[in-house]
MMTF fields as JSON, N, C-alpha, C and O atoms, coordinates in Angstrom:
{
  "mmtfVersion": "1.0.0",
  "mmtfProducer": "UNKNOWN",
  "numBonds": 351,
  "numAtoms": 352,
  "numGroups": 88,
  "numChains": 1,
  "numModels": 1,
  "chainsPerModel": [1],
  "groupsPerChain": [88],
  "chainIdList": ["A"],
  "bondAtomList": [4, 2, 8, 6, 12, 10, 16, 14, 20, 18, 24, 22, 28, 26, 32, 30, 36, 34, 40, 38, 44, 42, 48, 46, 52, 50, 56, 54, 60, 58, 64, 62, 68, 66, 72, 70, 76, 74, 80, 78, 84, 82, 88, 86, 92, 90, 96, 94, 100, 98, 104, 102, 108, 106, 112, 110, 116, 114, 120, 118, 124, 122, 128, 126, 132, 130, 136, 134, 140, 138, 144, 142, 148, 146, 152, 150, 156, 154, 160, 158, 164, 162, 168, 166, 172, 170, 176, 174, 180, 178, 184, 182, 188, 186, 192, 190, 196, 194, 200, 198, 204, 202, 208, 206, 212, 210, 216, 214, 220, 218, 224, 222, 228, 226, 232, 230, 236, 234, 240, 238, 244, 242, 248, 246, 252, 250, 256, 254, 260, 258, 264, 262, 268, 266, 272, 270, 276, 274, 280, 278, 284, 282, 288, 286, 292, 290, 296, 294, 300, 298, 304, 302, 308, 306, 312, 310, 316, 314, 320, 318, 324, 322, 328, 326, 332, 330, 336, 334, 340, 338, 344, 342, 348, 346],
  "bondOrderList": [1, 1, 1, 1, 1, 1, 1, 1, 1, 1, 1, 1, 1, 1, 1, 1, 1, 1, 1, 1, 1, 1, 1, 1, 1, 1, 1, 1, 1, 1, 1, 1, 1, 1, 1, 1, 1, 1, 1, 1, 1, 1, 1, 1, 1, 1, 1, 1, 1, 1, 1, 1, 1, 1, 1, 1, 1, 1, 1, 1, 1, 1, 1, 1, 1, 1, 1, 1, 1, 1, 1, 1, 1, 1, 1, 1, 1, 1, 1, 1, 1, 1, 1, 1, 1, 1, 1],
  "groupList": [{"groupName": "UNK", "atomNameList": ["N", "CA", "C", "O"], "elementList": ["N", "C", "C", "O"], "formalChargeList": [0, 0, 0, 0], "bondAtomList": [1, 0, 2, 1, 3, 2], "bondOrderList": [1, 1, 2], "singleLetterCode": "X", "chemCompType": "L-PEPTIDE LINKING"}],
  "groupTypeList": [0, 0, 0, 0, 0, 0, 0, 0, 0, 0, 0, 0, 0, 0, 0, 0, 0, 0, 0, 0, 0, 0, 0, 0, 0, 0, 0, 0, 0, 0, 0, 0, 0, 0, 0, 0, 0, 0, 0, 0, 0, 0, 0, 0, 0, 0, 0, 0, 0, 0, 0, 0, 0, 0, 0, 0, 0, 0, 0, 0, 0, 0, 0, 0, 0, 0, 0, 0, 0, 0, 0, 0, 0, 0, 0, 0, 0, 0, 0, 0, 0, 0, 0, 0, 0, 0, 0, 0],
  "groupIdList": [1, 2, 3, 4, 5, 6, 7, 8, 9, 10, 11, 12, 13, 14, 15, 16, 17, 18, 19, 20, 21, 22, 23, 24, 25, 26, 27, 28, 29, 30, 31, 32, 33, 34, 35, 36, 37, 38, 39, 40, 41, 42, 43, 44, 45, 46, 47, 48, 49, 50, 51, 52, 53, 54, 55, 56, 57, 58, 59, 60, 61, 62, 63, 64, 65, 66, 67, 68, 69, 70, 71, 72, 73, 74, 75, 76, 77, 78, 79, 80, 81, 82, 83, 84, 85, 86, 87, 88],
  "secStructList": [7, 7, 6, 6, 2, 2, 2, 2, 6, 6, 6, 6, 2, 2, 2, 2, 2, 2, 2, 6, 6, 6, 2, 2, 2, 2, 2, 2, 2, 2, 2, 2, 2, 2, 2, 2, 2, 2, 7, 7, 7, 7, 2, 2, 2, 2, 2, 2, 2, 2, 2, 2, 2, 2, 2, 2, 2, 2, 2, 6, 6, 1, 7, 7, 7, 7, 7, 7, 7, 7, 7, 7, 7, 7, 7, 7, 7, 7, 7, 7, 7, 7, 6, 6, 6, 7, 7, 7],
  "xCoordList": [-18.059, -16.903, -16.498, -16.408, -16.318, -15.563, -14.344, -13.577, -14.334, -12.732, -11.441, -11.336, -10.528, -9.245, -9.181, -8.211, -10.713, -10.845, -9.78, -8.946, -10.199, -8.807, -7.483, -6.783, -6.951, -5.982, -5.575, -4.354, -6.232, -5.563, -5.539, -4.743, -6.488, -6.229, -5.555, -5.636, -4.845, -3.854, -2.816, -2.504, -2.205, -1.002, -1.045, -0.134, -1.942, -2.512, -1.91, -1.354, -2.08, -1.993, -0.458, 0.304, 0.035, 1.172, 2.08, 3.139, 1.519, 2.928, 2.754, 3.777, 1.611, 2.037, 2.904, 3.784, 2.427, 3.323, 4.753, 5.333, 5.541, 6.887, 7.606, 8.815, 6.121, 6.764, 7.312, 8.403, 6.216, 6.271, 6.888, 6.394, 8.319, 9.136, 10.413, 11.32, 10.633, 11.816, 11.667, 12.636, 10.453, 10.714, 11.356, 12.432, 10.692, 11.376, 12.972, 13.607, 13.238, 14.577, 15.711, 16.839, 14.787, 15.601, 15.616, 16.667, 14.402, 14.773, 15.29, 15.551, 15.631, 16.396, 18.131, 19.109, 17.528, 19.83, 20.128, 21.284, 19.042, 19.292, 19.305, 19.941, 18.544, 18.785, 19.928, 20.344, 20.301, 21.908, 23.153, 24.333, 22.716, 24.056, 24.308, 25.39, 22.697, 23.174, 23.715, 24.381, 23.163, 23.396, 25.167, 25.916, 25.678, 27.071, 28.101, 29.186, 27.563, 28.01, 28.509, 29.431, 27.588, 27.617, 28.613, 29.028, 28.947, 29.594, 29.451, 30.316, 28.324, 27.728, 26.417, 25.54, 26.755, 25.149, 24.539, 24.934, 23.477, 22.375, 21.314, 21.022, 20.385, 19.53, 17.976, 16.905, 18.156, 16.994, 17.431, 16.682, 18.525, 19.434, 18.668, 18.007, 19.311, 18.948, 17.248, 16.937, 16.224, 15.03, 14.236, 13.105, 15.215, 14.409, 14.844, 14.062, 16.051, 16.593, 15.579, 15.158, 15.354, 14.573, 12.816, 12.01, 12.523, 11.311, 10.607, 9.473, 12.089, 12.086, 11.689, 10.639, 12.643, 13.223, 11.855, 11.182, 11.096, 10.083, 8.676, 8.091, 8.435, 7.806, 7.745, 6.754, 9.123, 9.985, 9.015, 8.134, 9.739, 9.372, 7.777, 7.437, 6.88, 5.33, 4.865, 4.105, 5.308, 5.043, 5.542, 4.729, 6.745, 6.721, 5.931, 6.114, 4.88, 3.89, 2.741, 1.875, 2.763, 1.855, 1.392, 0.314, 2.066, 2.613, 1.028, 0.44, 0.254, -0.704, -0.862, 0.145, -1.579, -1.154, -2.811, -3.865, -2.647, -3.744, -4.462, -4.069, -5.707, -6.238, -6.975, -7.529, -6.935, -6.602, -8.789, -9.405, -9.167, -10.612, -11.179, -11.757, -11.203, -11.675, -13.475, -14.386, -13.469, -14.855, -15.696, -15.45, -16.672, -17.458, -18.291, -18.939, -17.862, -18.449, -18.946, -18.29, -20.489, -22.332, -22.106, -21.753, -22.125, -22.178, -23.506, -23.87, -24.251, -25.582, -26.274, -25.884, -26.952, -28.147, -28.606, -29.474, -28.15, -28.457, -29.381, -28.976, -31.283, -32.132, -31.633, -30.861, -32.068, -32.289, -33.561, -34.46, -33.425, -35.1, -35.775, -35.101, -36.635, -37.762, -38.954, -39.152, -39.653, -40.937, -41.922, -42.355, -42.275, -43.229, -42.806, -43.652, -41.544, -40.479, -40.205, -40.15, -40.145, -40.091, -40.977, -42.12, -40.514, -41.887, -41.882, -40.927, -43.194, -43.259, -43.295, -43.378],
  "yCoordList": [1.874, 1.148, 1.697, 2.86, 0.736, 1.026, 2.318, 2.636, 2.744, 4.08, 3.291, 2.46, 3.347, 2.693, 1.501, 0.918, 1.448, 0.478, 0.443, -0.406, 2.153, 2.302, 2.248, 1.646, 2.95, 2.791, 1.49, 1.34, 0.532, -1.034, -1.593, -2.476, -1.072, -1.947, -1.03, -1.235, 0.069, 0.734, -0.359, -1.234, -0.223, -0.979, -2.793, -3.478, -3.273, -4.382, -4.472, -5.449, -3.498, -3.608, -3.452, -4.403, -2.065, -2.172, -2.557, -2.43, -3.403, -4.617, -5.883, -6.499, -6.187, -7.143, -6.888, -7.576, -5.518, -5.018, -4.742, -4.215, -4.871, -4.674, -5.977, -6.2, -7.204, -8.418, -8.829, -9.365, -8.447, -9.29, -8.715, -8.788, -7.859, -7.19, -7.263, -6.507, -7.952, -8.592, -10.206, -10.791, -10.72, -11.962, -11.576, -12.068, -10.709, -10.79, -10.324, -10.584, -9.67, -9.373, -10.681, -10.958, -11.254, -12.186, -13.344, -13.985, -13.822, -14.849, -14.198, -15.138, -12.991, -12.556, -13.0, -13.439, -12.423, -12.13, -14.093, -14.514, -14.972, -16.027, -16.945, -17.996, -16.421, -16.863, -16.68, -17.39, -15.509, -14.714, -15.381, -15.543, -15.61, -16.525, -17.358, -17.685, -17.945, -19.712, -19.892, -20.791, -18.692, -18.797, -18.313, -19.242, -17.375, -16.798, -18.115, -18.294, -19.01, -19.908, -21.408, -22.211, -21.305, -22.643, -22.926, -24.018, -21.377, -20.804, -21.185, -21.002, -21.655, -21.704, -21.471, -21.832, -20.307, -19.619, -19.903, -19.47, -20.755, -20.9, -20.261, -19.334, -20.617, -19.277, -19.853, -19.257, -20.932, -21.057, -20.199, -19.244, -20.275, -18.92, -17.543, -16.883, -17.549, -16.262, -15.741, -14.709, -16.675, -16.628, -16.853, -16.489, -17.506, -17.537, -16.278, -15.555, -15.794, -14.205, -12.922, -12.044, -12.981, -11.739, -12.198, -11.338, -13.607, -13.442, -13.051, -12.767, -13.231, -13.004, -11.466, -10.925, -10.928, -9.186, -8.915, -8.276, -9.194, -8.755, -8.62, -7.569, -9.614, -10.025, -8.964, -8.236, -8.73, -7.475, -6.03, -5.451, -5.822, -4.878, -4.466, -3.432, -5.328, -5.633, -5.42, -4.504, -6.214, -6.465, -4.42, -3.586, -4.182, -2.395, -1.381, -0.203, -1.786, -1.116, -1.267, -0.401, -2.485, -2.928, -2.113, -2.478, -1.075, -0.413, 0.106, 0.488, 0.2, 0.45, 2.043, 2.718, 2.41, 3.919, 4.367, 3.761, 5.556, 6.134, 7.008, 7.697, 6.599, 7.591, 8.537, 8.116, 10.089, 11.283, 11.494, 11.486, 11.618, 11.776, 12.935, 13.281, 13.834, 15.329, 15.374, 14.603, 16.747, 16.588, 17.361, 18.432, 16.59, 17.528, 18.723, 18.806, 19.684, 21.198, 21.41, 21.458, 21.575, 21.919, 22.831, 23.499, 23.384, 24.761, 25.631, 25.983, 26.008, 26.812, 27.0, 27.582, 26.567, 26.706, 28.188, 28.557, 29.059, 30.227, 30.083, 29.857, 30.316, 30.636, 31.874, 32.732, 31.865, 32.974, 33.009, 32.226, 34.316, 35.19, 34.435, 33.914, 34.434, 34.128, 35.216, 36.24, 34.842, 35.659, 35.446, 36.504, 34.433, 34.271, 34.438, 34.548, 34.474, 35.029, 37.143, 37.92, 37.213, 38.494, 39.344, 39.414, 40.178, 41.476, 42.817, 43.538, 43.006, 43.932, 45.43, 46.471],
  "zCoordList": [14.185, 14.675, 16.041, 16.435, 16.545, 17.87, 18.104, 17.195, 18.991, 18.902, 18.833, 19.735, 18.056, 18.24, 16.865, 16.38, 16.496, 15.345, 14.306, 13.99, 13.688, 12.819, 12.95, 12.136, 14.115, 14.411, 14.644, 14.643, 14.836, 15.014, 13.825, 13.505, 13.033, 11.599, 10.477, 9.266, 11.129, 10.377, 10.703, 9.896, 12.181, 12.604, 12.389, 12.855, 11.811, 11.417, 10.044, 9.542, 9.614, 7.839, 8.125, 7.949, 8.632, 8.572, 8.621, 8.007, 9.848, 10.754, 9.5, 9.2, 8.89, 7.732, 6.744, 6.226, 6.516, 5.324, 5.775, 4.826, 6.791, 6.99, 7.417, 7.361, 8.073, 7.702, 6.539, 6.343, 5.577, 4.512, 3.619, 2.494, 3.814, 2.956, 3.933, 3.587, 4.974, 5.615, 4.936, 4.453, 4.989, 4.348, 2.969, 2.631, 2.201, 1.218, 0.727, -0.295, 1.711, 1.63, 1.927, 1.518, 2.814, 3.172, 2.199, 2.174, 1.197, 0.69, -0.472, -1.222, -1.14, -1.862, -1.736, -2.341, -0.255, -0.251, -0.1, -0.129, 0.037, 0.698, -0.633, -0.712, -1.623, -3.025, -4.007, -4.923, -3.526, -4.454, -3.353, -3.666, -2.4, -1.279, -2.091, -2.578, -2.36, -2.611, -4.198, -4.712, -4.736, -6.29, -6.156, -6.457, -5.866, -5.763, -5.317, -5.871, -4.21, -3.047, -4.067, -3.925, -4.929, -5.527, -6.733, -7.121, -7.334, -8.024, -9.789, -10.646, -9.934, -11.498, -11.169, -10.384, -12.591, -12.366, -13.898, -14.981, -13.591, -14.63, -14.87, -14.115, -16.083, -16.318, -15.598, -15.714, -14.976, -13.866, -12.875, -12.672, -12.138, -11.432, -11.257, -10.455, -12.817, -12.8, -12.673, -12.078, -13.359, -13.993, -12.138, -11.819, -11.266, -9.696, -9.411, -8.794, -9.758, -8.888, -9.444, -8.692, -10.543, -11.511, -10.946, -10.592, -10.97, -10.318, -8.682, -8.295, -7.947, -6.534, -6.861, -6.513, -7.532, -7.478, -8.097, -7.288, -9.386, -9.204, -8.116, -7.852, -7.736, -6.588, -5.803, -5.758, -4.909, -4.123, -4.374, -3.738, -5.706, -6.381, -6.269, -5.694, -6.844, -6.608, -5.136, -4.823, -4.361, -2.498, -2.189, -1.792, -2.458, -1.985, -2.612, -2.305, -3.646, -4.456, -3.503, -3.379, -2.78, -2.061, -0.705, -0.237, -0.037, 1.015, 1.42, 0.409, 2.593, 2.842, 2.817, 3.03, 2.67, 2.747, 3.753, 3.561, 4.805, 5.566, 4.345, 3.404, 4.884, 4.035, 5.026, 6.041, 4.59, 5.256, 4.844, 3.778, 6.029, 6.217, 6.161, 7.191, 5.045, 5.031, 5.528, 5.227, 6.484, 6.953, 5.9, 5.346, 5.789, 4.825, 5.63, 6.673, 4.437, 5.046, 3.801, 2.76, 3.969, 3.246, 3.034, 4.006, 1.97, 1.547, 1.507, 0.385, 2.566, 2.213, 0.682, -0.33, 0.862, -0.307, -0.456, 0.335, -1.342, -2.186, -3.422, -4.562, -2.876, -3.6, -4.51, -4.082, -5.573, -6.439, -6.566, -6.873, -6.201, -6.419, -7.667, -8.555, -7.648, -8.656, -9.025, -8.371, -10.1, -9.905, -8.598, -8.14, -8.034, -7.334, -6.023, -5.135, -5.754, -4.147, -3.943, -2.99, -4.886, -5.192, -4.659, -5.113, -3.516, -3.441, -4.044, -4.331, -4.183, -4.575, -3.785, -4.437]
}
């Protein structure tokens, strides 16, 4: 990959993932407006508010996370003597 690859598709992932948890904030508070606003609350109401909030809930589980690139370090190969390595 190109240099900068990751880093763009870190801020790629990320910038979706902070869109797409303002949308959801917003059609939350924009669902409890209209439900509070109208002033009878039914159990479709409620059953759109608990499925938004789960959703929510699910989408911030969703959060991209870096993953941290440990370099691999080979540990030398330690023969043990044998009979046929062995001098006499």
């Amino acid at each position: 990959m190109p240099p900068g690859t990751q880093e763009f598709l870190w801020m790629l992932k990320h910038g979706i993932w902070g869109i797409g948890t303002l949308s959801w904030l917003f059609g939350i508070s924009d669902r409890t407006l209209a439900v509070l606003t109208d002033g009878y609350l039914s159990a479709i109401d409620i059953v759109q508010l608990c499925t938004a909030a789960f959703f929510f809930v699910c989408w911030l589980f969703l959060k991209p996370m870096r993953l941290v690139q440990k370099p691999i370090v080979q540990k030398p190969i330690v023969q043990k003597p044998t009979a046929t390595t062995r001098q006499r």
